[in-house]
C-alpha positions in Angstrom: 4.2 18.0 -0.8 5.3 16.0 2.2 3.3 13.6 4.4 5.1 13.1 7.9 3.8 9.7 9.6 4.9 10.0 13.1 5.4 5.6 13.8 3.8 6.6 17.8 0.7 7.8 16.1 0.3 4.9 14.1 -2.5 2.0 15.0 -1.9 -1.6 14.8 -5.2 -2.4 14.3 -5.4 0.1 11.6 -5.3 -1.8 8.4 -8.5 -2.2 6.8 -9.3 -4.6 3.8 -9.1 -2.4 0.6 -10.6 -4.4 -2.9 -8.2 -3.8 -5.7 -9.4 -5.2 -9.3 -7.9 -8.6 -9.7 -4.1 -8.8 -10.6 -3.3 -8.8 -14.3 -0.6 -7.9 -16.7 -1.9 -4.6 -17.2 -3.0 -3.9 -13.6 -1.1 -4.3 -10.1 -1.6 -3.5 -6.7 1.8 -1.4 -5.4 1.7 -3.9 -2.2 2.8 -6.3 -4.4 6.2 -4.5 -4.8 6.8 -3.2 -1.1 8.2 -5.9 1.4 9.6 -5.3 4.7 12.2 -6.9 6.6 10.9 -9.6 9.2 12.7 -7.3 11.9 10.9 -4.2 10.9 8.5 -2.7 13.5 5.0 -3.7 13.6 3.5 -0.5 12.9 5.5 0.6 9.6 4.1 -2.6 8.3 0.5 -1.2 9.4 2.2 2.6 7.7 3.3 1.3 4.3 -0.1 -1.0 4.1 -2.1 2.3 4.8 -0.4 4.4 2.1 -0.2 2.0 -0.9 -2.6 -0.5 -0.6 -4.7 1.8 -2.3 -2.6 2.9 -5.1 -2.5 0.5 -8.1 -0.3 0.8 -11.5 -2.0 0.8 -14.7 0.1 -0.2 -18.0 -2.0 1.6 -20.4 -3.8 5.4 -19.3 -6.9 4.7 -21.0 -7.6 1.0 -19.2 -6.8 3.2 -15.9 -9.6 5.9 -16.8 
């Protein structure tokens, strides 16, 4: 599959607060992982916030079930 994110369709005000379980050594937000450089453009920050803010790695499958 591929997701095209055209950056002129993209919202700055976009980025919504999303609740992840708290941080552990088992469980972690990608976020965490994904920095930008100061210089990048405003709205792939908003772009890279929308797609994995949600998405959270799990150490174990049966703690992520």
């Amino acid at each position: 599959m591929i997701n095209i994110y055209p950056l002129e369709t993209i919202s700055l005000v976009n980025k919504k607060e999303v609740k992840l379980p708290p941080a552990s050594n088992d469980v972690r937000g990608v976020i965490e992982f994904v920095k930008l450089k100061a210089q990048a453009d405003q709205r792939l920050s908003t772009l890279v916030h929308n797609i994995f803010s949600k998405v959270v790695m799990v150490k174990e499958y049966a703690r992520a079930l």
